[in-house]
N, CA, C and O atoms as CSV, one atom per row, in Angstrom:
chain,resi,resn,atom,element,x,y,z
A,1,UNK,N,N,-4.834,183.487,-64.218
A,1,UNK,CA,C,-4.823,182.144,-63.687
A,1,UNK,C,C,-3.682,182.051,-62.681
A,1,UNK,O,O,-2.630,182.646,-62.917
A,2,UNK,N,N,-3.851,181.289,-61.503
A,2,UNK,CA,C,-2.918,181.675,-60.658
A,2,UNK,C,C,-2.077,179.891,-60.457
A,2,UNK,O,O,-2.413,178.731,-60.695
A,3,UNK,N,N,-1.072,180.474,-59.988
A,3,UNK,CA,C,-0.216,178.748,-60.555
A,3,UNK,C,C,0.008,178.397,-59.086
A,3,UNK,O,O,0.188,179.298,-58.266
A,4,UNK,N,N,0.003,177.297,-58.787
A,4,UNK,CA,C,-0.040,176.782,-57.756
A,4,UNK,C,C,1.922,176.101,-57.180
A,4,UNK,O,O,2.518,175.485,-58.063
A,5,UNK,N,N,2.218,176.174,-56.635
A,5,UNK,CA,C,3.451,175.569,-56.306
A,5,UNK,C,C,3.974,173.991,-56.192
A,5,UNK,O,O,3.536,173.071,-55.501
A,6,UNK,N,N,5.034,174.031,-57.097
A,6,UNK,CA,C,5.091,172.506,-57.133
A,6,UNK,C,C,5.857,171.738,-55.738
A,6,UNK,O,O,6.793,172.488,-55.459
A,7,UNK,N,N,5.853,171.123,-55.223
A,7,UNK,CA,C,6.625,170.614,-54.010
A,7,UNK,C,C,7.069,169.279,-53.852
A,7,UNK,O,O,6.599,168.167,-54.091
A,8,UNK,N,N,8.205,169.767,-53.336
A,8,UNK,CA,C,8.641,167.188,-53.479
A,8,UNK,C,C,7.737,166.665,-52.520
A,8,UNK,O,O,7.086,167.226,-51.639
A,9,UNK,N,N,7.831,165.406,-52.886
A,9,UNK,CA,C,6.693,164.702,-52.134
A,9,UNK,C,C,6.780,164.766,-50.747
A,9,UNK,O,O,5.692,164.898,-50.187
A,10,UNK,N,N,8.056,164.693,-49.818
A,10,UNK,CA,C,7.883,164.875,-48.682
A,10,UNK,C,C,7.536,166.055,-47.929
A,10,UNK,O,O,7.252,166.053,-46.731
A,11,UNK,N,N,7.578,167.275,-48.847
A,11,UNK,CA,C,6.601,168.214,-48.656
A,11,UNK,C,C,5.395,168.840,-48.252
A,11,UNK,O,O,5.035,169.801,-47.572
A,12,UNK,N,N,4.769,167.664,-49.124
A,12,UNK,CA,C,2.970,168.035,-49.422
A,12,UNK,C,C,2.479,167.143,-48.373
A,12,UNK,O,O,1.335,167.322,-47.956
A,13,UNK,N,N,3.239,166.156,-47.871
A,13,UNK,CA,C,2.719,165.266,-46.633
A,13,UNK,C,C,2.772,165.997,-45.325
A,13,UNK,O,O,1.914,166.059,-44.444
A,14,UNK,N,N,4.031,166.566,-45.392
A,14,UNK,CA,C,4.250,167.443,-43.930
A,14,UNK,C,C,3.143,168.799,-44.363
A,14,UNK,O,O,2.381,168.910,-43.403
A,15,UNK,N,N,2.842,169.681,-45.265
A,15,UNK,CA,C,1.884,170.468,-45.482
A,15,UNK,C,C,0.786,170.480,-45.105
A,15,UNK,O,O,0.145,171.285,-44.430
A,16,UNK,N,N,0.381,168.820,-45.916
A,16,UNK,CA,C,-1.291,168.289,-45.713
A,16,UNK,C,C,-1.523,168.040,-44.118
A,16,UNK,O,O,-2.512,168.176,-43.398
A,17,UNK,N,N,-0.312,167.658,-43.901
A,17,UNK,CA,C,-0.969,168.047,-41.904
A,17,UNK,C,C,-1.322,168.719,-41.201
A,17,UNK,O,O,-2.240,168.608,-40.388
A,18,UNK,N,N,-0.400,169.815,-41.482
A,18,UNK,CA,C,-0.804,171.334,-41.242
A,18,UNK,C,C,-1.935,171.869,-41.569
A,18,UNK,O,O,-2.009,173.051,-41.233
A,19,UNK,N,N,-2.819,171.463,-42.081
A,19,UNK,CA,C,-3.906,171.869,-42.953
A,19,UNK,C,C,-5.127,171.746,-42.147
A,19,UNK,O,O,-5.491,170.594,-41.910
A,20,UNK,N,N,-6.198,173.228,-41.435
A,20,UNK,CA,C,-7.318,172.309,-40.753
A,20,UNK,C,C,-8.648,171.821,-42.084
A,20,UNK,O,O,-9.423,170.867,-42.156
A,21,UNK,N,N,-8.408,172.910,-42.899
A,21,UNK,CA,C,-9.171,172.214,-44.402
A,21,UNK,C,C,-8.349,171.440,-45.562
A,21,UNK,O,O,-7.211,171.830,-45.825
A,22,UNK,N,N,-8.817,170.537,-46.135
A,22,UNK,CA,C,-7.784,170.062,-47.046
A,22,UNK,C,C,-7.953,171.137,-48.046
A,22,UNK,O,O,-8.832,171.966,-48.284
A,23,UNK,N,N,-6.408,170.728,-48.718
A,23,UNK,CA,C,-6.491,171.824,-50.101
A,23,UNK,C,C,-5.756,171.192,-51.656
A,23,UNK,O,O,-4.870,170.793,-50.901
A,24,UNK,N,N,-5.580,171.017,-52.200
A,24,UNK,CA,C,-5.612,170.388,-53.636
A,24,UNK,C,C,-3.825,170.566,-53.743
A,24,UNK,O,O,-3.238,171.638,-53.893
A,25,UNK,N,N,-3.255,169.344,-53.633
A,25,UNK,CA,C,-1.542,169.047,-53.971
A,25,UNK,C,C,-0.928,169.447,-54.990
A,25,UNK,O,O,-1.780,169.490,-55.878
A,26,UNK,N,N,0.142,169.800,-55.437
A,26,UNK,CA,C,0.905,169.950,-56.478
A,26,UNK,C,C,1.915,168.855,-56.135
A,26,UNK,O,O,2.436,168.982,-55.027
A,27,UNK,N,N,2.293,167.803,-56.870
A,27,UNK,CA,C,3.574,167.171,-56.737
A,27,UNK,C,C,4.740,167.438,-58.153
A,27,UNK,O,O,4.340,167.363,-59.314
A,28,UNK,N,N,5.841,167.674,-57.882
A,28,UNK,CA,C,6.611,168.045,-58.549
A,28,UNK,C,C,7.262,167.108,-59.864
A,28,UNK,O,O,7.861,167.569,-60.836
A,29,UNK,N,N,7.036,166.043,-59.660
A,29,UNK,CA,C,7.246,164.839,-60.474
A,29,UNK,C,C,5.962,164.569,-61.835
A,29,UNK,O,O,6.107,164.274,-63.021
A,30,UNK,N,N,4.544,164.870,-60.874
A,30,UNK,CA,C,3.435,164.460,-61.717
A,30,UNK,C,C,2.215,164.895,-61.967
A,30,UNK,O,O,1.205,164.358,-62.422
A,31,UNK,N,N,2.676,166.792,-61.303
A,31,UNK,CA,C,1.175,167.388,-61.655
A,31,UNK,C,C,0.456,168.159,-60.289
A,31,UNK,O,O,0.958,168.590,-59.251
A,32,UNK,N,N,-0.615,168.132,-60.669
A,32,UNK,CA,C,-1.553,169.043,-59.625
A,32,UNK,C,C,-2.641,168.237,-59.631
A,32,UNK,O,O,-3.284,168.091,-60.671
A,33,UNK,N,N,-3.076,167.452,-58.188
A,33,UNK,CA,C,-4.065,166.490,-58.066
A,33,UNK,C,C,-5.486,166.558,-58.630
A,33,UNK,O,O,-6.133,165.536,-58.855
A,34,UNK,N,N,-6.004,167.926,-58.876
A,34,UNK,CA,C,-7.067,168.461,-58.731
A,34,UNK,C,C,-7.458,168.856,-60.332
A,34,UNK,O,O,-8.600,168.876,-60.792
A,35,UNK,N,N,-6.567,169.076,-60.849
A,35,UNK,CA,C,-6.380,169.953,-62.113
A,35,UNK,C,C,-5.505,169.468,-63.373
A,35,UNK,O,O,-6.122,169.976,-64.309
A,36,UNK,N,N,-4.690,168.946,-63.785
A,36,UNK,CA,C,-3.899,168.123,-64.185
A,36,UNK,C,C,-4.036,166.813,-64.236
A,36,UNK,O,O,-4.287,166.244,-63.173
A,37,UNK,N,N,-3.916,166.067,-65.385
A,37,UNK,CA,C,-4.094,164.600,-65.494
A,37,UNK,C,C,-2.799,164.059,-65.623
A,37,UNK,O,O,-2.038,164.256,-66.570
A,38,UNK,N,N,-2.449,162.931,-63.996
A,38,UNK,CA,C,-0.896,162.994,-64.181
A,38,UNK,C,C,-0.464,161.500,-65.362
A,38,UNK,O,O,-1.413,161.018,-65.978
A,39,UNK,N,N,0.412,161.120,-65.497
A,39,UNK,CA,C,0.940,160.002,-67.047
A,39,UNK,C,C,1.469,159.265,-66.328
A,39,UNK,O,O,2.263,159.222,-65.389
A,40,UNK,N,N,0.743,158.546,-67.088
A,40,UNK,CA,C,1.359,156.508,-66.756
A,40,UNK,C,C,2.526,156.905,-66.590
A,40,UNK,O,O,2.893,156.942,-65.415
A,41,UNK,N,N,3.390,157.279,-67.512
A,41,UNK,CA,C,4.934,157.388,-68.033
A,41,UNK,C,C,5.742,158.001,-66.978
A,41,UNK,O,O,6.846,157.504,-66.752
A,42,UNK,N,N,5.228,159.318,-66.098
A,42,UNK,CA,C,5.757,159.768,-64.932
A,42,UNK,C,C,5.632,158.898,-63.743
A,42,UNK,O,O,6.582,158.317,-63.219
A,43,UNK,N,N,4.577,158.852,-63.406
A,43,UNK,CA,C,3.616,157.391,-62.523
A,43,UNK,C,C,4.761,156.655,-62.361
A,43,UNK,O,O,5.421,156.783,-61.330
A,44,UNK,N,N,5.206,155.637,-63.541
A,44,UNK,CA,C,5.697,154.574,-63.990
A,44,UNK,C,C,7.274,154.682,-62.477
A,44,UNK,O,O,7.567,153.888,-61.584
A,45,UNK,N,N,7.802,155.859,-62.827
A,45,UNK,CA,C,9.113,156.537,-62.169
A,45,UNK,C,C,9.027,156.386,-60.432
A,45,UNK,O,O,10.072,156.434,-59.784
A,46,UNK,N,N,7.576,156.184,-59.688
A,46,UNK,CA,C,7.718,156.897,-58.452
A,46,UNK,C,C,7.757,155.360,-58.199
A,46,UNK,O,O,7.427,154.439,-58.947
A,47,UNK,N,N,8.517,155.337,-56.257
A,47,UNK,CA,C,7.923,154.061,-55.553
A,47,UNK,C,C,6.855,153.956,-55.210
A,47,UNK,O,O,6.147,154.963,-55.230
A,48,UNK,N,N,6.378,152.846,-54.812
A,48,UNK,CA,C,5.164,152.546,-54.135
A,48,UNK,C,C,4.806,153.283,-53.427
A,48,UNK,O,O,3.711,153.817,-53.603
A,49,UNK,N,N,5.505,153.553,-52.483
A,49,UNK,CA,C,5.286,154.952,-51.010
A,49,UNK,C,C,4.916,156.043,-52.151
A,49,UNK,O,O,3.822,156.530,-51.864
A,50,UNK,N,N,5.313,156.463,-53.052
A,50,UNK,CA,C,5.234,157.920,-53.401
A,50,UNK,C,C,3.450,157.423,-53.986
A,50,UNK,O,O,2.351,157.815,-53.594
A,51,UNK,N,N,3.722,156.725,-54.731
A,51,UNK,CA,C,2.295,156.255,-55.094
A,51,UNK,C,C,1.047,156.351,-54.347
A,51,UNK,O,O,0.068,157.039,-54.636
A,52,UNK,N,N,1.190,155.646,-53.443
A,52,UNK,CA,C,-0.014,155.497,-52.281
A,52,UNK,C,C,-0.134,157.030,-51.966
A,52,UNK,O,O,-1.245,157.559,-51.996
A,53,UNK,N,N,1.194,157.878,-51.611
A,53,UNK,CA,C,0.672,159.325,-50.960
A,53,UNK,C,C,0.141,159.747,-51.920
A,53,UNK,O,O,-1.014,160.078,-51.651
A,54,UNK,N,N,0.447,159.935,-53.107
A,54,UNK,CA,C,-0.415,160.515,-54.259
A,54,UNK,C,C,-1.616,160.140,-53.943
A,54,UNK,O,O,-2.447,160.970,-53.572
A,55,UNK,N,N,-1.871,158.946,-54.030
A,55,UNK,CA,C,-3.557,158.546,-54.318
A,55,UNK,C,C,-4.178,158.889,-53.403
A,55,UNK,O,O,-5.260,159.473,-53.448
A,56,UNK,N,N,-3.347,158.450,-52.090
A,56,UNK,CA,C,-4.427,158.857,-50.971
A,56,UNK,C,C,-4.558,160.561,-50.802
A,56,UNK,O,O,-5.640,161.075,-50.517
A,57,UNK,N,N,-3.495,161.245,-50.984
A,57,UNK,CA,C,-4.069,162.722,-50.862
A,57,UNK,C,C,-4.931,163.208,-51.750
A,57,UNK,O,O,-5.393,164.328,-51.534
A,58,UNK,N,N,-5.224,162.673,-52.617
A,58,UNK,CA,C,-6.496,163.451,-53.103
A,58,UNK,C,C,-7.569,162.467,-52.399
A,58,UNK,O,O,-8.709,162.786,-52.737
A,59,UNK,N,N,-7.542,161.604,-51.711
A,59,UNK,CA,C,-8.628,161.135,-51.058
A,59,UNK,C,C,-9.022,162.227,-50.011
A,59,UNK,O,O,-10.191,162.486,-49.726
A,60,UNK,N,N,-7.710,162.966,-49.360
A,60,UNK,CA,C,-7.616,163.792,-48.632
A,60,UNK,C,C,-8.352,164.704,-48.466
A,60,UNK,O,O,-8.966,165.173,-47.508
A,61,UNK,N,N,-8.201,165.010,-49.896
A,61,UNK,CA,C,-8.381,166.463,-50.231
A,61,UNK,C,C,-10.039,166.553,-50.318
A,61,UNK,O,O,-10.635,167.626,-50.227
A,62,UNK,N,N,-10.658,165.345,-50.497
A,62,UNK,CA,C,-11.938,165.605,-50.763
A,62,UNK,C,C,-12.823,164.402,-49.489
A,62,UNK,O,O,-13.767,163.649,-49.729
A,63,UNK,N,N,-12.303,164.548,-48.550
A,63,UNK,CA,C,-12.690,164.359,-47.094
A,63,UNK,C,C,-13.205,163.148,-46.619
A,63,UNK,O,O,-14.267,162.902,-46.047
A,64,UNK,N,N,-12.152,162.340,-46.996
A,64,UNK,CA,C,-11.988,161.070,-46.735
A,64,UNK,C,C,-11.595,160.570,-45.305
A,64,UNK,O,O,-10.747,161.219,-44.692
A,65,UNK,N,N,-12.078,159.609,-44.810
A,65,UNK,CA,C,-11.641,159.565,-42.639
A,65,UNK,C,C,-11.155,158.166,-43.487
A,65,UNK,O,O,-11.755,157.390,-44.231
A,66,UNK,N,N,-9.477,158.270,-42.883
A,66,UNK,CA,C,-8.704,157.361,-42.931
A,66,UNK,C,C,-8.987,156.042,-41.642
A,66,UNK,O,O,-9.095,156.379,-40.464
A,67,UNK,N,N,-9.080,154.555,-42.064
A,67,UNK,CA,C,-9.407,153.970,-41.538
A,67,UNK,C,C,-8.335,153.341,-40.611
A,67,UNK,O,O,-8.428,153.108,-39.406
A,68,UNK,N,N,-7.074,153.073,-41.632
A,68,UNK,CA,C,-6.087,152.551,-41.318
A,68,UNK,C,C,-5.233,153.188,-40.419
A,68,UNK,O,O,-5.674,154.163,-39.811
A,69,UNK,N,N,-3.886,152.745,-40.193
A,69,UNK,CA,C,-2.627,153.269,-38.939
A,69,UNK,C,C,-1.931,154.186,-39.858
A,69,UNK,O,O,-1.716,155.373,-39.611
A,70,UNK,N,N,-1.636,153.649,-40.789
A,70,UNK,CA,C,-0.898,154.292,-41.638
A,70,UNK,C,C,-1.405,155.695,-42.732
A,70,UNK,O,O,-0.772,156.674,-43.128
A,71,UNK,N,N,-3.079,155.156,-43.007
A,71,UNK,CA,C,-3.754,156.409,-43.363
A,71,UNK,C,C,-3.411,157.735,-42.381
A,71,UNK,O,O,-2.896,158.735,-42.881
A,72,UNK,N,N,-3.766,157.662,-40.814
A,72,UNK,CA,C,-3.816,157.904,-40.138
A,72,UNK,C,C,-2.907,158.642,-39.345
A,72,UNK,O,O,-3.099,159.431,-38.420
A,73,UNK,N,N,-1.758,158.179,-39.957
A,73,UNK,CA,C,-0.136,158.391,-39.246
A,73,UNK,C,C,0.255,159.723,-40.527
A,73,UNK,O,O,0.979,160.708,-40.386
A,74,UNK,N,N,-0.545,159.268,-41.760
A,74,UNK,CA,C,-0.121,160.206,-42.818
A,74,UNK,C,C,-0.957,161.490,-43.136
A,74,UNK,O,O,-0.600,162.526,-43.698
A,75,UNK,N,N,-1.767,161.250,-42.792
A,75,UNK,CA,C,-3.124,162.576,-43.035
A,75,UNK,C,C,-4.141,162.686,-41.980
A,75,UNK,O,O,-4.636,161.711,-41.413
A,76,UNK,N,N,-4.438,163.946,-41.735
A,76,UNK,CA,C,-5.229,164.315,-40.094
A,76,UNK,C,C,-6.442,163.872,-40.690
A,76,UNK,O,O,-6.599,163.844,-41.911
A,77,UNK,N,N,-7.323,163.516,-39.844
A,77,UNK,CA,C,-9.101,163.131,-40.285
A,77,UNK,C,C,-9.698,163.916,-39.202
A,77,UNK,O,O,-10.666,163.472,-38.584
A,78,UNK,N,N,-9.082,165.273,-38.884
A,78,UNK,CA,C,-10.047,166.602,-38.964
A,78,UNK,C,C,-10.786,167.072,-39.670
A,78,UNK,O,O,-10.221,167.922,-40.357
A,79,UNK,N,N,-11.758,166.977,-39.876
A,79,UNK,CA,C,-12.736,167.986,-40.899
A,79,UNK,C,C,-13.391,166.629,-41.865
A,79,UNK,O,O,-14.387,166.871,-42.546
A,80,UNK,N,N,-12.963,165.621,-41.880
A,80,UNK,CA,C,-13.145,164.430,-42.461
A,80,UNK,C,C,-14.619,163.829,-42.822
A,80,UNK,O,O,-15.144,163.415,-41.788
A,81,UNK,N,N,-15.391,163.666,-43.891
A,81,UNK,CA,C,-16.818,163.561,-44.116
A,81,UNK,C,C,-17.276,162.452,-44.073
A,81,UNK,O,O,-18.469,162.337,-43.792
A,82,UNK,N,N,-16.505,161.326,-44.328
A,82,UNK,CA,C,-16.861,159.790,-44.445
A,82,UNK,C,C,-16.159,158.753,-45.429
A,82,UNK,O,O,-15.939,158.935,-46.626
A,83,UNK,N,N,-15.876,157.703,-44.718
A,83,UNK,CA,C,-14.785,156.219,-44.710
A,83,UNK,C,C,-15.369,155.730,-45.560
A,83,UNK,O,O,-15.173,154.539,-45.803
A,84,UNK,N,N,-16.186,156.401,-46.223
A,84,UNK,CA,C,-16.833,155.490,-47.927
A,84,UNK,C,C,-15.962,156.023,-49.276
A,84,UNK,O,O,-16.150,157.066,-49.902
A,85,UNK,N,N,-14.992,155.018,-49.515
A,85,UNK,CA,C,-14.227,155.504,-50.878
A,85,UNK,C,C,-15.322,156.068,-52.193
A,85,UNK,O,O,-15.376,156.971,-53.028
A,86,UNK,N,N,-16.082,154.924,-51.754
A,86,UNK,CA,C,-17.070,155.418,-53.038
A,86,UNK,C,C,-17.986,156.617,-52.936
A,86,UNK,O,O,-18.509,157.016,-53.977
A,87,UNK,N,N,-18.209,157.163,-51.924
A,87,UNK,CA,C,-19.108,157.860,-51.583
A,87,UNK,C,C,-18.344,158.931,-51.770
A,87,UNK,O,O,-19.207,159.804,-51.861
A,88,UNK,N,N,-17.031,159.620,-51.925
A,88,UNK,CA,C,-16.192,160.776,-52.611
A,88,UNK,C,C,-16.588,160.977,-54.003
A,88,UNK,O,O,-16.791,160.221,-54.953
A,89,UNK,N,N,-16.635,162.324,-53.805
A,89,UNK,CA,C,-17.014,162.700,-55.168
A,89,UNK,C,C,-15.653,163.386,-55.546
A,89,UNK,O,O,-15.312,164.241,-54.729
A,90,UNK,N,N,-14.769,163.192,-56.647
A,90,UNK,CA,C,-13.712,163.656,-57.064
A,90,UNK,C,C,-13.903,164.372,-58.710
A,90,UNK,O,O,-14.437,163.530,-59.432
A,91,UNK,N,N,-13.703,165.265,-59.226
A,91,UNK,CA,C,-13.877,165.699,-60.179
A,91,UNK,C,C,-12.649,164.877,-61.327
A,91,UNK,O,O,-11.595,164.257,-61.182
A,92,UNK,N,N,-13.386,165.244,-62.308
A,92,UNK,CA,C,-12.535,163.974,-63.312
A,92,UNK,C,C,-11.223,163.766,-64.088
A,92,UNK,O,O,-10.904,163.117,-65.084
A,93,UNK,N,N,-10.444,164.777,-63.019
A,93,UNK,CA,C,-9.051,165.116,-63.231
A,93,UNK,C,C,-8.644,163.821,-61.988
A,93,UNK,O,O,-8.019,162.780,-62.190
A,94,UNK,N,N,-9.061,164.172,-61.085
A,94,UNK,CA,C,-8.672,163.839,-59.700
A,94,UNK,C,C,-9.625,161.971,-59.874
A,94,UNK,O,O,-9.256,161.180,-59.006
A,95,UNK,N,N,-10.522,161.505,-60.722
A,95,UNK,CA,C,-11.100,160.225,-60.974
A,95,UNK,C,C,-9.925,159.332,-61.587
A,95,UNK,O,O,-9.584,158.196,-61.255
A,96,UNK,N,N,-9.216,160.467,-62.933
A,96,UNK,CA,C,-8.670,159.752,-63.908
A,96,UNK,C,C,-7.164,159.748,-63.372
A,96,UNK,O,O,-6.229,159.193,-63.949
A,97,UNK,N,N,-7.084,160.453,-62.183
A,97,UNK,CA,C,-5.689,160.151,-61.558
A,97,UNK,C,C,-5.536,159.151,-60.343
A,97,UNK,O,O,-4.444,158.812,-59.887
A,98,UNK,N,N,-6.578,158.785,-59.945
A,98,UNK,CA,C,-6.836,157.417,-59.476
A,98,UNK,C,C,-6.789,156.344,-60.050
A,98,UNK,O,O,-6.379,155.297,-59.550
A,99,UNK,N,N,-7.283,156.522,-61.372
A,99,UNK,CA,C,-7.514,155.567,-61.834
A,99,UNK,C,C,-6.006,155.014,-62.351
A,99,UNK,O,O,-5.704,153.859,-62.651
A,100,UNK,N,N,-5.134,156.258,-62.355
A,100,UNK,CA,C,-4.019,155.756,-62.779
A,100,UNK,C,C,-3.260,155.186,-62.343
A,100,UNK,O,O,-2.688,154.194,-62.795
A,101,UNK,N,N,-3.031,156.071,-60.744
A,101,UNK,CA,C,-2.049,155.531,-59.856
A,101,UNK,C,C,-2.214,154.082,-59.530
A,101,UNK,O,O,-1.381,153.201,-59.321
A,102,UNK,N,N,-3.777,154.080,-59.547
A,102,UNK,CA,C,-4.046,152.150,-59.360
A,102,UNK,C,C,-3.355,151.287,-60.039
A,102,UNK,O,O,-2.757,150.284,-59.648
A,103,UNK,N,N,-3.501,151.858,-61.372
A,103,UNK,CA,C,-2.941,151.254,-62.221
A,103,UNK,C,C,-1.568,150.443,-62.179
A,103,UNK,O,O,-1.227,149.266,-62.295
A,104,UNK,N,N,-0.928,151.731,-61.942
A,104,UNK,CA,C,0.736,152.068,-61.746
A,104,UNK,C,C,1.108,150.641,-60.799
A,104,UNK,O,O,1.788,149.654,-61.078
A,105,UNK,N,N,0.417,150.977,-59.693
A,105,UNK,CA,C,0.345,150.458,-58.363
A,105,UNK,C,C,0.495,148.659,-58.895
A,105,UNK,O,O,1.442,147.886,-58.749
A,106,UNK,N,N,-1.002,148.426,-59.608
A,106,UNK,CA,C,-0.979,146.983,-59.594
A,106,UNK,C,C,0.323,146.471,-60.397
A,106,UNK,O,O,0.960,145.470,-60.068
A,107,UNK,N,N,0.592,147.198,-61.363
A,107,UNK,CA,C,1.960,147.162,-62.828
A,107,UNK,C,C,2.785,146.764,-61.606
A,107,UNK,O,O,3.261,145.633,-61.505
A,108,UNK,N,N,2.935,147.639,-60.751
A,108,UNK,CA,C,4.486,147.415,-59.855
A,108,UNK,C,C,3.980,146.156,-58.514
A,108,UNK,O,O,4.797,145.675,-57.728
A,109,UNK,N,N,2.896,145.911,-58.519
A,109,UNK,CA,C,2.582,145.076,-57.208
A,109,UNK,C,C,3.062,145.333,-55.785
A,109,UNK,O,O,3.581,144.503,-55.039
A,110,UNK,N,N,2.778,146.766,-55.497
A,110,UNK,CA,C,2.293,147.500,-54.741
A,110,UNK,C,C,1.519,147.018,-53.631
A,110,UNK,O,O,0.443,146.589,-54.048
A,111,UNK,N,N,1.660,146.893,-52.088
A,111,UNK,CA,C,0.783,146.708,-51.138
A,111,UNK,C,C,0.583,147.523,-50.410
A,111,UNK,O,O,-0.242,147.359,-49.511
């Protein structure tokens, strides 16, 4: 099994740019986007900013075209399949870590 590298968050943002395919994050605080189910309890720890990059890079990762300035400013929409959140199919590591960060997000009132 091969282990993937953990990286601070301002890392995986400057990475994910570099990237002409997306590829599945490790953040050092809360896991591996793809593979790993990250915890309320870690979650709980990050700011808002760290939050949103979490969530949105696995939007990333599974070829999401950022609509917004700020999507936009943060992740390339090269290779990008379609601006339908729902229409991503995320496997259920990467569902239940959405589901969290939302979570997190609304707890802290997050915009």
């Amino acid at each position: 099994m091969s282990m993937k590298p953990y990286l601070p968050f301002f890392a995986v943002a400057v990475l994910l740019a570099g990237f002409g395919e997306a590829r599945a994050a490790c953040f050092e605080a809360i896991g591996c986007t793809d593979s790993q189910k990250m915890s309320l309890a870690n979650l709980r720890t990050l700011s808002c900013d760290t939050l949103w990059t979490a969530r949105n890079t696995i939007y990333y990762e599974n070829g999401y075209c950022f609509r917004t300035a700020r999507g936009q400013a943060n992740f390339s929409n090269d290779g990008c399949t379609t601006s339908n959140q729902a229409a991503i199919r995320l496997n259920s590591y990467e569902r239940a870590n959405v589901q969290a960060i939302t979570k997190v997000e609304r707890e802290k009132a997050c915009r």
